[in-house]
C-alpha positions as CSV (number, residue, x, y, z in Angstrom):
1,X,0.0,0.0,0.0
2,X,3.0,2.5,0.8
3,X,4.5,1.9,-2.9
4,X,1.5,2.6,-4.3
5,X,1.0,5.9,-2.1
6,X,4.3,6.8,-3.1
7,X,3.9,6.2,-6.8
8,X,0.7,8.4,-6.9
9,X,2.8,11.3,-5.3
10,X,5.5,10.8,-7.5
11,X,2.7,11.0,-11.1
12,X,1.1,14.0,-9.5
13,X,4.8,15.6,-9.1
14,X,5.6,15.0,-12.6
15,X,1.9,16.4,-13.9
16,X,2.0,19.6,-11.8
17,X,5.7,20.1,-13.1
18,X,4.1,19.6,-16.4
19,X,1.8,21.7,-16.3
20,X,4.2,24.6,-14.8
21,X,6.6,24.3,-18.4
22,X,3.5,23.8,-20.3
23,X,2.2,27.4,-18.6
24,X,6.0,28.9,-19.3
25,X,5.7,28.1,-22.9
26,X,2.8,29.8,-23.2
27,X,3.6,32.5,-21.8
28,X,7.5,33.0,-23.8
29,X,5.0,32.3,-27.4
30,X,2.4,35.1,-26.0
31,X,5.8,37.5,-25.6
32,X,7.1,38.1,-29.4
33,X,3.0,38.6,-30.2
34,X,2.9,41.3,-27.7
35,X,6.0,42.7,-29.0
36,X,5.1,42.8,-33.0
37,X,2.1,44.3,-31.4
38,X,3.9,47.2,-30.1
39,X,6.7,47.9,-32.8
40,X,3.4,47.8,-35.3
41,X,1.3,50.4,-33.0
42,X,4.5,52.1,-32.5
43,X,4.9,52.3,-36.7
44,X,1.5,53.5,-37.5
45,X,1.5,55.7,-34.8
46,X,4.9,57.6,-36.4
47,X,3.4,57.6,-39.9
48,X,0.5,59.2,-39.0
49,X,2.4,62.1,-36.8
50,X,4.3,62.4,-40.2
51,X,1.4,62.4,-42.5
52,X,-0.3,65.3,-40.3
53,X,3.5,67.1,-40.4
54,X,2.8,66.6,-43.9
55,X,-0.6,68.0,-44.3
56,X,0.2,71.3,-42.1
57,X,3.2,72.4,-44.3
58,X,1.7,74.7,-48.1
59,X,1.9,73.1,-50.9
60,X,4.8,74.7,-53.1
61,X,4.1,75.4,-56.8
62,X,6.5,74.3,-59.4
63,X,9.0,76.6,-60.5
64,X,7.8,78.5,-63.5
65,X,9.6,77.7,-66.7
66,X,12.0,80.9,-68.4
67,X,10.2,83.0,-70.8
68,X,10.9,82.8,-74.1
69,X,11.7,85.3,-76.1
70,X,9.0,86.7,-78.2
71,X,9.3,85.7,-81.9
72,X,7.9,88.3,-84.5
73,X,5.0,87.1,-85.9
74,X,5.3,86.7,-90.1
75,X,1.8,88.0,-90.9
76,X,3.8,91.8,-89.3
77,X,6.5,91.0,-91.6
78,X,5.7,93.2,-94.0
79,X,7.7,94.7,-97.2
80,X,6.9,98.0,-98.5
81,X,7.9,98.5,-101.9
82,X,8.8,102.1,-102.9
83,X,10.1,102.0,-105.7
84,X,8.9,103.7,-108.7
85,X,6.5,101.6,-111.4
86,X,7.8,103.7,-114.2
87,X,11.7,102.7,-113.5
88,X,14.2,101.5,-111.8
89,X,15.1,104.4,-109.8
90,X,15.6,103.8,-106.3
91,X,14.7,106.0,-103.2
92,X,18.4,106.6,-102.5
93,X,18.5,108.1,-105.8
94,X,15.3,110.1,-105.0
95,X,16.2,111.7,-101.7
96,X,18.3,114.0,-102.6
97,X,20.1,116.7,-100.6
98,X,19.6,120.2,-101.2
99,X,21.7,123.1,-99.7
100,X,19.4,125.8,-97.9
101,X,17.7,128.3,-100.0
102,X,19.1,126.6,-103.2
103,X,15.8,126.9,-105.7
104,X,15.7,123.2,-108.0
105,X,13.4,121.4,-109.5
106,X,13.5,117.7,-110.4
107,X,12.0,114.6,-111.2
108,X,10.9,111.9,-108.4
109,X,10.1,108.6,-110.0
110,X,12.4,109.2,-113.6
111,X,15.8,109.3,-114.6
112,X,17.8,110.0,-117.7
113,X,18.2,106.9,-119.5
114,X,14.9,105.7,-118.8
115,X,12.5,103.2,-120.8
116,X,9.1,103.5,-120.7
117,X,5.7,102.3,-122.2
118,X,3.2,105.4,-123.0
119,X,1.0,106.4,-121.1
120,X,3.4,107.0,-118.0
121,X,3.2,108.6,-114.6
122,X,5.9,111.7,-114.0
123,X,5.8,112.8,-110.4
124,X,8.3,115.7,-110.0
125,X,8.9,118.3,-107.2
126,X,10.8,121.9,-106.0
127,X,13.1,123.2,-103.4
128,X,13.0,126.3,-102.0
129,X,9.4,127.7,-103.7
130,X,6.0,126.7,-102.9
131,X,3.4,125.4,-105.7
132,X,0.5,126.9,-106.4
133,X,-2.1,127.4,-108.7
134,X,-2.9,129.6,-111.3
135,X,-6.4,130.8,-110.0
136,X,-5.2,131.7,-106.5
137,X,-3.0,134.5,-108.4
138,X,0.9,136.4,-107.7
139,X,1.7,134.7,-104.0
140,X,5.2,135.5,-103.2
141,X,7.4,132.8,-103.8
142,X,5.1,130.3,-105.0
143,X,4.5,129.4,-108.5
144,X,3.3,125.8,-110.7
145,X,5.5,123.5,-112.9
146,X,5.9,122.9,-116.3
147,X,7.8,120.1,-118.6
148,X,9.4,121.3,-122.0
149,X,9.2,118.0,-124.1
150,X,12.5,118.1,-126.6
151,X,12.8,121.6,-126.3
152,X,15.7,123.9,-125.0
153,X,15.1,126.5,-122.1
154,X,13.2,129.3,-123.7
155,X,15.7,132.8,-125.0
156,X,13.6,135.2,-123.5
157,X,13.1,135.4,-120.0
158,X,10.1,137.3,-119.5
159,X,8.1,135.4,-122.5
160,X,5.1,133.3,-121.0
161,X,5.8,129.7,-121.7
162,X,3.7,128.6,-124.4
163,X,0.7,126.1,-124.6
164,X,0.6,123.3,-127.1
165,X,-2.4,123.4,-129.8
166,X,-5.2,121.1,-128.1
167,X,-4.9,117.1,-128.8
168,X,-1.5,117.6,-130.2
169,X,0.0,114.1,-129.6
170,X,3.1,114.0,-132.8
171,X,4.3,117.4,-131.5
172,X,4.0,117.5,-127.7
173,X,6.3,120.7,-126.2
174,X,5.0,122.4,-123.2
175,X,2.9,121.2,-120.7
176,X,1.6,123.2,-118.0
177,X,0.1,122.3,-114.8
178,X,-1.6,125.3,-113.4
179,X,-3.7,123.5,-111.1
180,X,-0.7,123.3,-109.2
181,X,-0.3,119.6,-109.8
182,X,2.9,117.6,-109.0
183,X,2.9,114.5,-110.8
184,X,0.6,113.9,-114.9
185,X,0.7,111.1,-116.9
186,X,2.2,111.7,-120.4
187,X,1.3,110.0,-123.9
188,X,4.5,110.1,-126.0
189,X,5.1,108.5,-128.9
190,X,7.6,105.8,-129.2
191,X,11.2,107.1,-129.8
192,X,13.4,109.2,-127.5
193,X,11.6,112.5,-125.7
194,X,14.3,114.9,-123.9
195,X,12.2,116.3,-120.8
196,X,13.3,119.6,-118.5
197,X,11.2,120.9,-115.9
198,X,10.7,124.6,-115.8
199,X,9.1,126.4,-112.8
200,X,7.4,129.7,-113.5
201,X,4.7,132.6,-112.1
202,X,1.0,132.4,-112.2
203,X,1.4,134.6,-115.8
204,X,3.3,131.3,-116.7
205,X,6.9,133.2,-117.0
206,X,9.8,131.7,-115.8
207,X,11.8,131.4,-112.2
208,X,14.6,129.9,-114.8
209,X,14.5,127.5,-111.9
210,X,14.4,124.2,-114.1
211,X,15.8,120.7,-113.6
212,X,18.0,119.1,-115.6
213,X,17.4,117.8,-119.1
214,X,16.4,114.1,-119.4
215,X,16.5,111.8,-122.1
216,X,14.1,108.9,-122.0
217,X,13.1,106.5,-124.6
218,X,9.5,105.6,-125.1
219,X,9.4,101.8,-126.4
220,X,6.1,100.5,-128.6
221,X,3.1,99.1,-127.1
């Protein structure tokens, strides 16, 4: 009976110490849990004080590219031509310099040498004199143009410049332009035409200020 006694202490020694590592192991598996619990609560909890860091800083805008420089737009690209339609005169030609008080007339658009196709366009101008017409009568230093059409500067100087006979075409010679005009158009026939400007009064007698004499060739239709 005594070694029976004794084996029954001796099973529920072994059971309780049994149950003593089985409550050990349990506890050491509940301890990484607890700690991957902690490190992941410990995680979130950083992230979110960093996404509310986040959130509280502005927003900066992207640096705004350089400007470009402005290209000219084509349809302002414009080219004026000024050149005459009657020849090939240029404007450096035409813009002549003139001493002060010097009294000169010329032609704009035509120069001796010239081919043109009748009718043609003269413009032609003065220095030093103002243009005016007939009808407004003797103005002081004003007067109206004239062309002498292969003719030489008239002998007497206080002779009014004579008119052509009306619709005379084979033997053009004067042409006045008492309406105090600056440019015509002239009919020619074809051949060479010398051409002199000659400035005069409203009685149509002469400054003797006068361009030079031009010779131009007028080629067939």
């Amino acid at each position: 009976m005594q070694g029976l006694g004794n084996n029954a202490c001796a099973k529920k020694s072994i059971l309780a110490a049994t149950l003593n590592t089985d409550l050990k192991i349990k506890e050491e598996r509940k301890m990484p849990v607890q700690s991957v619990l902690s490190y992941t609560a410990a995680l979130f909890a950083g992230i979110a004080v960093s996404m509310a860091a986040t959130a509280a800083e502005p927003v900066k805008a992207p640096p705004a590219p350089p400007a470009k420089a402005a290209v000219p737009s084509k349809s302002l690209e414009t080219t004026v031509n000024t050149e005459s339609v009657i020849s090939g005169i240029s404007a450096v030609e035409r813009t002549r310099p003139f001493p002060v008080a010097e009294k000169v007339a010329y032609f704009v658009n035509i120069k001796d040498g010239d081919k043109v196709r009748s009718p043609f366009r003269v413009a032609f101008s003065v220095t030093g004199m103002g243009v005016a017409p007939v009808a407004a009568g003797k103005i002081e230093g004003t007067g109206h143009h004239h062309i002498l059409i292969d003719m030489p500067m008239p002998v007497d100087i206080k002779k009014p410049i004579p008119f052509d006979k009306p619709e005379e075409y084979l033997n053009q010679r004067y042409k006045h332009f008492g309406k105090g005009e600056t440019e015509a158009v002239l009919d020619l026939p074809p051949g060479k035409h010398t051409l002199r400007l000659l400035f005069a009064d409203h009685n149509h007698v002469p400054y003797y200020i006068a361009s030079k004499e031009i010779t131009i060739e007028v080629v067939p239709k």
